[in-house]
Jmol script that loads the backbone (N, CA, C; Angstrom):
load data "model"
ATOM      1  N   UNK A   1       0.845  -1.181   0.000  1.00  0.00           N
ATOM      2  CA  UNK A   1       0.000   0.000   0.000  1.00  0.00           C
ATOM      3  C   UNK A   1       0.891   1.245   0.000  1.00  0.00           C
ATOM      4  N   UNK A   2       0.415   2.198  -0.711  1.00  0.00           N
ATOM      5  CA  UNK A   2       0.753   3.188  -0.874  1.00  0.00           C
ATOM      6  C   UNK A   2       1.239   4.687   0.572  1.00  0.00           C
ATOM      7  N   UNK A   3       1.547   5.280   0.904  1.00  0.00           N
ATOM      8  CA  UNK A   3       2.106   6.203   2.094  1.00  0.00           C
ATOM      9  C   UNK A   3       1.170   7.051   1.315  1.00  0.00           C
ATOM     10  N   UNK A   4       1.405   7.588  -0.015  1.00  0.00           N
ATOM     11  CA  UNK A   4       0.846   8.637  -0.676  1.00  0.00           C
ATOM     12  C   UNK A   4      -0.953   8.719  -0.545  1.00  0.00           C
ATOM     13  N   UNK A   5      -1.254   9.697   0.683  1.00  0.00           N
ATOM     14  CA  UNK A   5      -2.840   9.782   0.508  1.00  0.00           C
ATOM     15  C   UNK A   5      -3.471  11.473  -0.028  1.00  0.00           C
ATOM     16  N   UNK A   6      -2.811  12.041  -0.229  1.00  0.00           N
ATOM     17  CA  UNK A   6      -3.692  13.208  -0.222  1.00  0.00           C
ATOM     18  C   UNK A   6      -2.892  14.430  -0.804  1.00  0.00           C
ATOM     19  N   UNK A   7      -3.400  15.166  -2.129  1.00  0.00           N
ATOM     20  CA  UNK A   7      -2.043  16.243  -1.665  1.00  0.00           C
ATOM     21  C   UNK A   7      -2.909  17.847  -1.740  1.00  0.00           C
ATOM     22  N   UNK A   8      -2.621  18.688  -0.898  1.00  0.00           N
ATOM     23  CA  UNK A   8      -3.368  19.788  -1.025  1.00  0.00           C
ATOM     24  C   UNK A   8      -1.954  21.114  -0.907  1.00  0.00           C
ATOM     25  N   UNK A   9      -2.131  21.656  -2.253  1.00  0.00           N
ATOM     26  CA  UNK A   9      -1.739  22.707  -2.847  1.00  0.00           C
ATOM     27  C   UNK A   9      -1.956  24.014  -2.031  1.00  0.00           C
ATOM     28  N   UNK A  10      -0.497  24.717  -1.684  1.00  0.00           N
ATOM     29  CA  UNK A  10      -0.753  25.678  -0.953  1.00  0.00           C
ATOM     30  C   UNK A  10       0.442  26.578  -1.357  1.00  0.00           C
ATOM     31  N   UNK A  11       0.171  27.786  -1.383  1.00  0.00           N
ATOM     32  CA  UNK A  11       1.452  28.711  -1.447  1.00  0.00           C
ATOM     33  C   UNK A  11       2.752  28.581  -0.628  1.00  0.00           C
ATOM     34  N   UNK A  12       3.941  28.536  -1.092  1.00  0.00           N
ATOM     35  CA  UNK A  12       5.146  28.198  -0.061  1.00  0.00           C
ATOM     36  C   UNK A  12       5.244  29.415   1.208  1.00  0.00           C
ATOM     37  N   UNK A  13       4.585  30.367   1.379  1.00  0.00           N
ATOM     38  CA  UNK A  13       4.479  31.155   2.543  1.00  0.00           C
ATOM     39  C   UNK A  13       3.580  30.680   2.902  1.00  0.00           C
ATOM     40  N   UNK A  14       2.082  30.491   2.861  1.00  0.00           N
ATOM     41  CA  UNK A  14       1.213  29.477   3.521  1.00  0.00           C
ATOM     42  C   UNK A  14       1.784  27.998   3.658  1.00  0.00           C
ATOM     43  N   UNK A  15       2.470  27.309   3.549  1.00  0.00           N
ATOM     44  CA  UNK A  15       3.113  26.058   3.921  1.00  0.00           C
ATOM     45  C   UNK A  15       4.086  26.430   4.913  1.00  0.00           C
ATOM     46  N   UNK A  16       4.596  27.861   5.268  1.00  0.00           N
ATOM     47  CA  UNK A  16       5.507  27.716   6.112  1.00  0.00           C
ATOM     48  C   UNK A  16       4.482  28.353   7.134  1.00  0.00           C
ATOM     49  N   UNK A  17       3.765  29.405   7.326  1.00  0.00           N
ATOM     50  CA  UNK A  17       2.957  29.576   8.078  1.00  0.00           C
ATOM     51  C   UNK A  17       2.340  28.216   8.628  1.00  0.00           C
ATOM     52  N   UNK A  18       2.051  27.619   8.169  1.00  0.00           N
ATOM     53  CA  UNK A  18       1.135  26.263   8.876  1.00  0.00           C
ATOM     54  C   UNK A  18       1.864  25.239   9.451  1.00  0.00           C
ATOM     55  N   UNK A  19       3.272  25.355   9.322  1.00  0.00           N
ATOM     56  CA  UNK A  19       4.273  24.879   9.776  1.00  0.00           C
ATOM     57  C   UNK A  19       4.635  24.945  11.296  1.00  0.00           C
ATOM     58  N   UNK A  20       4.404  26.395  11.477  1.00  0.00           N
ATOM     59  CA  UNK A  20       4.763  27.342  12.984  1.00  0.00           C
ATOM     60  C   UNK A  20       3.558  27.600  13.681  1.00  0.00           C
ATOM     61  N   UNK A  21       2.259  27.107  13.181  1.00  0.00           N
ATOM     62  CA  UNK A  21       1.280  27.187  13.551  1.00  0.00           C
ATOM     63  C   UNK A  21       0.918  26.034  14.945  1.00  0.00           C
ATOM     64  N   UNK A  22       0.570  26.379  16.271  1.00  0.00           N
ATOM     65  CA  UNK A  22       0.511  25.579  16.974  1.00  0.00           C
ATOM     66  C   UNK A  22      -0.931  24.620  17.140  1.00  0.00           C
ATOM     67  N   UNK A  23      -1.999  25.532  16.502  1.00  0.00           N
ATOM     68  CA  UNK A  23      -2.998  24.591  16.412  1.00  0.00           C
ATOM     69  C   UNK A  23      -3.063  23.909  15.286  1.00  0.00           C
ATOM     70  N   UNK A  24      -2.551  23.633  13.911  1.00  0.00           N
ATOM     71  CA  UNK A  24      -1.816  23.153  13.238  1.00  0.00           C
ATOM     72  C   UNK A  24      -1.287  21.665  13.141  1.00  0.00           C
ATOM     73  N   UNK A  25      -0.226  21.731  14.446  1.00  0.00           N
ATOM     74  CA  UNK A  25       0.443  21.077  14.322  1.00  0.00           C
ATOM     75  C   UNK A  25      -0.444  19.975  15.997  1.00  0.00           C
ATOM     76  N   UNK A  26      -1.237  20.487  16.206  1.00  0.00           N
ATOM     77  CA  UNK A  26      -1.763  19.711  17.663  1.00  0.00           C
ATOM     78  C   UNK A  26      -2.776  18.886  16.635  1.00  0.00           C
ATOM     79  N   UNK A  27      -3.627  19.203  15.922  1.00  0.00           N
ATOM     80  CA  UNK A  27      -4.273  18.642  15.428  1.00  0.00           C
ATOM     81  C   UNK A  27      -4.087  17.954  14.010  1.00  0.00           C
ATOM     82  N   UNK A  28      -2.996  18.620  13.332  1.00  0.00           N
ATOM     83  CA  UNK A  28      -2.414  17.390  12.312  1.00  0.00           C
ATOM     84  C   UNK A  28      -1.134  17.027  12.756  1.00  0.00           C
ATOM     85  N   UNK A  29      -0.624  16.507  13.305  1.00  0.00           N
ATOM     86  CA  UNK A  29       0.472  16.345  13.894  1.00  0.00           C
ATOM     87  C   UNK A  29       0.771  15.235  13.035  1.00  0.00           C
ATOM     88  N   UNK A  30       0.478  14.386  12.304  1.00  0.00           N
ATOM     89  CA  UNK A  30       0.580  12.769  11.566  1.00  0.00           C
ATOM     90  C   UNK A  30       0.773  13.179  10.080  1.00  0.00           C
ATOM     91  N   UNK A  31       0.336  14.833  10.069  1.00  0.00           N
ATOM     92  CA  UNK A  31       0.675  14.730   8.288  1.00  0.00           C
ATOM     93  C   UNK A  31       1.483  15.893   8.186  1.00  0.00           C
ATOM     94  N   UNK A  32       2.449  15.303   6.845  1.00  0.00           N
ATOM     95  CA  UNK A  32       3.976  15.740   7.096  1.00  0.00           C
ATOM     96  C   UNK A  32       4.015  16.794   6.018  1.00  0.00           C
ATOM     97  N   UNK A  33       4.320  17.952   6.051  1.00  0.00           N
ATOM     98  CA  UNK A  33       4.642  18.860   4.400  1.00  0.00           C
ATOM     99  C   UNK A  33       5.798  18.870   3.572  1.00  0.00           C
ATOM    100  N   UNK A  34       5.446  18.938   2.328  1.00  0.00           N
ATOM    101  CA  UNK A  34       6.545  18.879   1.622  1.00  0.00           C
ATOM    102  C   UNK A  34       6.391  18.898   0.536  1.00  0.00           C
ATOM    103  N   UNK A  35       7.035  19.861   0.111  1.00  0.00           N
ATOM    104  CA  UNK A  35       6.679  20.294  -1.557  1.00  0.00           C
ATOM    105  C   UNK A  35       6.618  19.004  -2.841  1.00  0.00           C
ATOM    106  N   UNK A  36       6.101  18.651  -3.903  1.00  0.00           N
ATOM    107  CA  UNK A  36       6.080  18.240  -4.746  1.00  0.00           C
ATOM    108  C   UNK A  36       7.619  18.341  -5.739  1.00  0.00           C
ATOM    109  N   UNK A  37       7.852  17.269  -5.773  1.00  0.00           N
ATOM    110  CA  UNK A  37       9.167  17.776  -7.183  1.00  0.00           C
ATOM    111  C   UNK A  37       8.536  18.149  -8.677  1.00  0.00           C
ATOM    112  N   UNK A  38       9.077  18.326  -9.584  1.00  0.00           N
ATOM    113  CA  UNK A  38       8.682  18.988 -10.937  1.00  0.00           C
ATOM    114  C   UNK A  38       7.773  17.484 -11.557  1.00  0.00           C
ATOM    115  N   UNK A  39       8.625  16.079 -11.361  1.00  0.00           N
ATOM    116  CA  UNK A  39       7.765  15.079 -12.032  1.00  0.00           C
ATOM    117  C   UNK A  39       6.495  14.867 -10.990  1.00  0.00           C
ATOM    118  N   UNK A  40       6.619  15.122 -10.192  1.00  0.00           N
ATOM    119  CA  UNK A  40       4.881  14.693  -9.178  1.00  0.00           C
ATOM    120  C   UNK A  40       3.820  16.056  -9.554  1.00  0.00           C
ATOM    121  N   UNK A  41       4.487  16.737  -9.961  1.00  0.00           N
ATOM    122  CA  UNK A  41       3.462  18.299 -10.185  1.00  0.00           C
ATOM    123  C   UNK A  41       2.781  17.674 -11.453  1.00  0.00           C
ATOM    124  N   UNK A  42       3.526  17.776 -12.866  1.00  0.00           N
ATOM    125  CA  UNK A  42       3.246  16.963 -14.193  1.00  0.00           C
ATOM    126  C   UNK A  42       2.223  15.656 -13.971  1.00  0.00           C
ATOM    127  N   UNK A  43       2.681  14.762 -12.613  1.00  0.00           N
ATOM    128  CA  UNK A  43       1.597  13.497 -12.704  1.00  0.00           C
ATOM    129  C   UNK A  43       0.151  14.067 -12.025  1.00  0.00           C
ATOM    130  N   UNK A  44       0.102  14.800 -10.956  1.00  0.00           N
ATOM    131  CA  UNK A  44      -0.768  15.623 -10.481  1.00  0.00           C
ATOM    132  C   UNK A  44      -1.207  16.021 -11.372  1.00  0.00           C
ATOM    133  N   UNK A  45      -1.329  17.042 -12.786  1.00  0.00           N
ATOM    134  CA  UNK A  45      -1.770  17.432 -13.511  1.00  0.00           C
ATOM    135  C   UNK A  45      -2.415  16.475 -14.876  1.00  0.00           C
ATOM    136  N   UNK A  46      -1.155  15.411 -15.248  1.00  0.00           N
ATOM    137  CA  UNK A  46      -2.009  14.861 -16.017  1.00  0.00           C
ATOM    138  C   UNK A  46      -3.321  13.935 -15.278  1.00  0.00           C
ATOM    139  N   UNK A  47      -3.395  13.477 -14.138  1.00  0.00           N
ATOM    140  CA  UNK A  47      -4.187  12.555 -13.353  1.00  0.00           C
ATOM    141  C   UNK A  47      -5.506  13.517 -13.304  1.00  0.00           C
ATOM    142  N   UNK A  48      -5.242  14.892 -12.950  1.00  0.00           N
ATOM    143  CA  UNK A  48      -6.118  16.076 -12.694  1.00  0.00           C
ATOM    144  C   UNK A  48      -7.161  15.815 -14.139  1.00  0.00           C
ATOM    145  N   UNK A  49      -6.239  16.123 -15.431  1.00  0.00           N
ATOM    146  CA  UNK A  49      -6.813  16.747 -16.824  1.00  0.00           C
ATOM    147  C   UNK A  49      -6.487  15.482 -17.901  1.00  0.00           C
ATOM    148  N   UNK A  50      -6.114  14.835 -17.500  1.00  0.00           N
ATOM    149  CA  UNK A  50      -5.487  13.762 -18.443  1.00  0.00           C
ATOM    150  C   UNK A  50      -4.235  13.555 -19.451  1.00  0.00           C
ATOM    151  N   UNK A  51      -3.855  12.944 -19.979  1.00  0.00           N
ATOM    152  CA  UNK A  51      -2.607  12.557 -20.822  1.00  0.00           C
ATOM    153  C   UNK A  51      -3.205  13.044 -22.366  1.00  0.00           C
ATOM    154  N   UNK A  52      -2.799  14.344 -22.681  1.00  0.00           N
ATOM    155  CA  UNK A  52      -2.960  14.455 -24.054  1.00  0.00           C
ATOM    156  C   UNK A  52      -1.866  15.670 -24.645  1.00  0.00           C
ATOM    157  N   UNK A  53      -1.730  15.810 -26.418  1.00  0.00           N
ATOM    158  CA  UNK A  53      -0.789  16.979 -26.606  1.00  0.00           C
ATOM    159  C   UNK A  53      -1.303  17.979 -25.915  1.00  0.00           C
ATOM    160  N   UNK A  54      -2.851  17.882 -25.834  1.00  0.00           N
ATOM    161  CA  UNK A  54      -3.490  19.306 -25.696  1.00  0.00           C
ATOM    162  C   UNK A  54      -2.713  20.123 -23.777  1.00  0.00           C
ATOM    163  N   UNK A  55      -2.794  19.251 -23.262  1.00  0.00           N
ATOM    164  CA  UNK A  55      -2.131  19.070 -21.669  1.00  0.00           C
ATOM    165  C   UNK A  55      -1.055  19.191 -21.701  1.00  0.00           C
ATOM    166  N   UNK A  56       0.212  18.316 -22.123  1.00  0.00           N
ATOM    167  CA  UNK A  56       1.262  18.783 -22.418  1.00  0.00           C
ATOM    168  C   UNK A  56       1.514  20.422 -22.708  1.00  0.00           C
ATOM    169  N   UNK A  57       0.894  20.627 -23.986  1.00  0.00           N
ATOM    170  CA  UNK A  57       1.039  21.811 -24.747  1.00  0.00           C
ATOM    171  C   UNK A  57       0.925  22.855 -23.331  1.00  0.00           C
ATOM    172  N   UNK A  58      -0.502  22.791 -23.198  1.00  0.00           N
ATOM    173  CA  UNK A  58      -0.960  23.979 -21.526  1.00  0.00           C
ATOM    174  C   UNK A  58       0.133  24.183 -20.760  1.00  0.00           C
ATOM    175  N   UNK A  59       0.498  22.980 -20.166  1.00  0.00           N
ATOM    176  CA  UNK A  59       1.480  22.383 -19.053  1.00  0.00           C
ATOM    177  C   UNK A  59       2.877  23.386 -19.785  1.00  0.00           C
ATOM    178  N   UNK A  60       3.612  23.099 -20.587  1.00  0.00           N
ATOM    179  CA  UNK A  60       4.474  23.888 -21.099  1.00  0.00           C
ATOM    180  C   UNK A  60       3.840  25.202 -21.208  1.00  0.00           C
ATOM    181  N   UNK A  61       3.111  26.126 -21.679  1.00  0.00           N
ATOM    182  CA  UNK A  61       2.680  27.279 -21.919  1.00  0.00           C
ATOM    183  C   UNK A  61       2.464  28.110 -20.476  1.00  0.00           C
ATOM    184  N   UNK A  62       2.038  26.755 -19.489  1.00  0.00           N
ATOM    185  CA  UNK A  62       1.911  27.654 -18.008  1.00  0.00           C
ATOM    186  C   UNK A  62       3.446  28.017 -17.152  1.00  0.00           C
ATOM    187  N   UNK A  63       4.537  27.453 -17.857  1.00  0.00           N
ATOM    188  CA  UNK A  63       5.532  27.598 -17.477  1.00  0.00           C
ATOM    189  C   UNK A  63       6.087  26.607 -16.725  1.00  0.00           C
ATOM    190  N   UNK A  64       5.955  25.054 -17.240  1.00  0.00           N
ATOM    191  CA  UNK A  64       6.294  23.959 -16.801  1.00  0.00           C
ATOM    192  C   UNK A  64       6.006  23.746 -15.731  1.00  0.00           C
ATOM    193  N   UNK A  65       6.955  22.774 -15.194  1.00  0.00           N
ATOM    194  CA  UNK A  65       6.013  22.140 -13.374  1.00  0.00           C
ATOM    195  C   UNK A  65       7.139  23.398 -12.366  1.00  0.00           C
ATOM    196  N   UNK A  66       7.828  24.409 -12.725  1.00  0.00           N
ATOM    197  CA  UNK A  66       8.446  25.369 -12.456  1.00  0.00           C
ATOM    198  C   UNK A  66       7.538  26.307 -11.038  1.00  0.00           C
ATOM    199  N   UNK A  67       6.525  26.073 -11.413  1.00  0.00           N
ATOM    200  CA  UNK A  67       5.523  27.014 -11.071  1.00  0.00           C
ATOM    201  C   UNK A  67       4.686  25.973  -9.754  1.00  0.00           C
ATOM    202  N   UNK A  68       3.765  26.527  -8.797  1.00  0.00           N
ATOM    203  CA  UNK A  68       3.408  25.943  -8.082  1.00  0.00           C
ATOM    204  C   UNK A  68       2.375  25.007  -8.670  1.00  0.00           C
ATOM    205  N   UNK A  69       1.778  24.438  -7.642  1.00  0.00           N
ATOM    206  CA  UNK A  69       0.827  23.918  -8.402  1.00  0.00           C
ATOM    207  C   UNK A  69      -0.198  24.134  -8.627  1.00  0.00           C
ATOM    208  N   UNK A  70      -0.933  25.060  -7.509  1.00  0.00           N
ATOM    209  CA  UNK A  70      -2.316  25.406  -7.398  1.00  0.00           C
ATOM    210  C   UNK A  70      -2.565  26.413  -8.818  1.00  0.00           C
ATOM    211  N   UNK A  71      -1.211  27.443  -9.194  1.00  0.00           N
ATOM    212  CA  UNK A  71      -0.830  28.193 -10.443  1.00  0.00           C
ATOM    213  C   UNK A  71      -0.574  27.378 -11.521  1.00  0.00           C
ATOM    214  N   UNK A  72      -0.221  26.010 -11.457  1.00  0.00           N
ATOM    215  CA  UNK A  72      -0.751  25.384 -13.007  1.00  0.00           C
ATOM    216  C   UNK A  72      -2.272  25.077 -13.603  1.00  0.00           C
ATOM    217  N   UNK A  73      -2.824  24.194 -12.045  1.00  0.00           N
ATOM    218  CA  UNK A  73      -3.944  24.003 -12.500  1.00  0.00           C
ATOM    219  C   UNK A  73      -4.730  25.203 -12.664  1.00  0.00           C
ATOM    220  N   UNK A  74      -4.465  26.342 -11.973  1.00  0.00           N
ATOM    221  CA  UNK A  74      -5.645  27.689 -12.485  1.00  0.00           C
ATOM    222  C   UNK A  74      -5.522  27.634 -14.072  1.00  0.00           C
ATOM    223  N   UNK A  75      -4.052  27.436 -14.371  1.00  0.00           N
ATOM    224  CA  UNK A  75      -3.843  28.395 -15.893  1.00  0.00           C
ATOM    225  C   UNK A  75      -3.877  27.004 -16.851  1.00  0.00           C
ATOM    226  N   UNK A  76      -3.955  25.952 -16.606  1.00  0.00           N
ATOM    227  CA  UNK A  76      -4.323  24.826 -17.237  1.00  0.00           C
ATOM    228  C   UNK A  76      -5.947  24.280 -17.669  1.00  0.00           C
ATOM    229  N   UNK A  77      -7.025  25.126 -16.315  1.00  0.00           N
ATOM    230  CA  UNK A  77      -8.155  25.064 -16.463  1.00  0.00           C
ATOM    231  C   UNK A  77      -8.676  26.129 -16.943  1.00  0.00           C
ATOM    232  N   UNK A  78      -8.092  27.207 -17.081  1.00  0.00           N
ATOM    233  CA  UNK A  78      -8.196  28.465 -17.692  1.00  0.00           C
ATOM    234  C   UNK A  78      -8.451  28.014 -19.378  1.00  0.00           C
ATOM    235  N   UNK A  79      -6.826  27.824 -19.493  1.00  0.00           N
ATOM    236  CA  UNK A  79      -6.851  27.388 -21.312  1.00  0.00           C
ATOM    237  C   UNK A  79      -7.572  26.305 -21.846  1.00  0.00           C
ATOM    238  N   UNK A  80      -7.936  25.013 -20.600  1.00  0.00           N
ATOM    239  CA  UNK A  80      -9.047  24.314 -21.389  1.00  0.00           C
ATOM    240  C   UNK A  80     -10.400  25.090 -21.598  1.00  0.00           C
ATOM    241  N   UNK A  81     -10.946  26.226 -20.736  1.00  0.00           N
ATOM    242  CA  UNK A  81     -11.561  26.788 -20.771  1.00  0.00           C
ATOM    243  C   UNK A  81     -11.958  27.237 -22.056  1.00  0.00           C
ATOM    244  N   UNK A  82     -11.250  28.361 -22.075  1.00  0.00           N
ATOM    245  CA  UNK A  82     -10.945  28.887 -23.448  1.00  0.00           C
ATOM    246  C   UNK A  82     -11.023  27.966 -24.545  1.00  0.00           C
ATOM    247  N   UNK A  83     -10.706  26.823 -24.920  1.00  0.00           N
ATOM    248  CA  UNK A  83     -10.854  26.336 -26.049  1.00  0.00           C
ATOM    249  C   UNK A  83     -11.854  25.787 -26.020  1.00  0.00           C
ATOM    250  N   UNK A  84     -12.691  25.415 -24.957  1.00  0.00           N
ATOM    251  CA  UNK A  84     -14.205  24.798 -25.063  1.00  0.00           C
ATOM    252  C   UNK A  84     -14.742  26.248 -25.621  1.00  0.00           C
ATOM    253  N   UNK A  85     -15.070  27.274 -25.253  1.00  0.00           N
ATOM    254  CA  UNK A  85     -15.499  28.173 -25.460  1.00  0.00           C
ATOM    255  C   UNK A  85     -15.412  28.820 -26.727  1.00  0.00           C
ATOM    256  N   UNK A  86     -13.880  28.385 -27.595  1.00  0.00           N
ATOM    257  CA  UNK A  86     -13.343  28.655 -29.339  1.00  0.00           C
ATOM    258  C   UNK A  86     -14.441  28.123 -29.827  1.00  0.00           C
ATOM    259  N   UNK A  87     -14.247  26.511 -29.440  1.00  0.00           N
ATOM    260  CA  UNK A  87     -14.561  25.432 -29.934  1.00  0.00           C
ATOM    261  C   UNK A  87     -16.439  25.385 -30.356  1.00  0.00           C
ATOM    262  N   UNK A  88     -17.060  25.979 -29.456  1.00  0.00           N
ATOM    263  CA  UNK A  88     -18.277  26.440 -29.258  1.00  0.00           C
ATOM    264  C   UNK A  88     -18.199  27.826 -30.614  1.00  0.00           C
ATOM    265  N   UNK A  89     -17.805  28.570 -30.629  1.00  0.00           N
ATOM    266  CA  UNK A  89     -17.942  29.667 -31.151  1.00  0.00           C
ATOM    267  C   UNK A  89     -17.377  29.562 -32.546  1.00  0.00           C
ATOM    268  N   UNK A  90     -17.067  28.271 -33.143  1.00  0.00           N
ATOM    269  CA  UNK A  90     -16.081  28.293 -34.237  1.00  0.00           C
ATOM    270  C   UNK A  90     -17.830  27.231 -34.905  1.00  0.00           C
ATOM    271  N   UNK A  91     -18.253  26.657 -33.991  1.00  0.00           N
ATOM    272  CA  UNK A  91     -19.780  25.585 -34.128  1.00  0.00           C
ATOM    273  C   UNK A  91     -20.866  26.746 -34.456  1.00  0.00           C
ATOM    274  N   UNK A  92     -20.578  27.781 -33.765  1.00  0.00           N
ATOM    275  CA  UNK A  92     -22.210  28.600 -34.294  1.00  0.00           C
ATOM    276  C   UNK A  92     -21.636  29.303 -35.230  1.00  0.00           C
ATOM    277  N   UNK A  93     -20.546  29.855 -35.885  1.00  0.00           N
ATOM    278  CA  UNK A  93     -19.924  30.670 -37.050  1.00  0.00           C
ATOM    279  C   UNK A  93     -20.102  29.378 -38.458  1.00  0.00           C
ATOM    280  N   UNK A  94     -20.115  28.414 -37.871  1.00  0.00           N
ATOM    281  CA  UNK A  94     -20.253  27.254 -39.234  1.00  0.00           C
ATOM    282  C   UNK A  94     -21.884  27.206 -39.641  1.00  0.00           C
TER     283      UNK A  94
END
end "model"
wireframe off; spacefill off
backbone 0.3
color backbone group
């Protein structure tokens, strides 16, 4: 079985704040922080949106797994956004 249960995305000043936090740490005391590396951000995202060029493509355009994560998936659900919305508007122009 897996260790890996849960991962929740937070700004690296909010991760250190919650760090020094004493009610925090009384009541999660069992779960440990720690940033994501660049390949767990990428699997997070494709698992999120799935395995396609179109994802890739986003994923590179948002500025690789460089960036946090909660800031990929905004700008990853952003641009799928947007192209549902082309995609729609390219259907009523036909």
């Amino acid at each position: 079985m897996s260790s890996f249960r849960c991962i929740i995305s937070a700004p690296c000043e909010a991760t250190e704040t919650l760090k020094n936090d004493a009610t925090y740490k009384k009541r999660f005391r069992f779960i440990t922080l720690c940033s994501l590396n660049d390949m767990q951000k990428k699997n997070v995202i494709l698992q999120r949106f799935g395995h396609s060029p179109f994802i890739e493509d986003a994923l590179a355009e948002s500025g690789g797994e460089t960036r946090e994560l909660h800031q990929l998936i905004e700008n990853i659900d952003y641009l799928q956004s947007l192209e549902r919305v082309k995609a729609k508007l390219e259907f009523t122009d036909a």
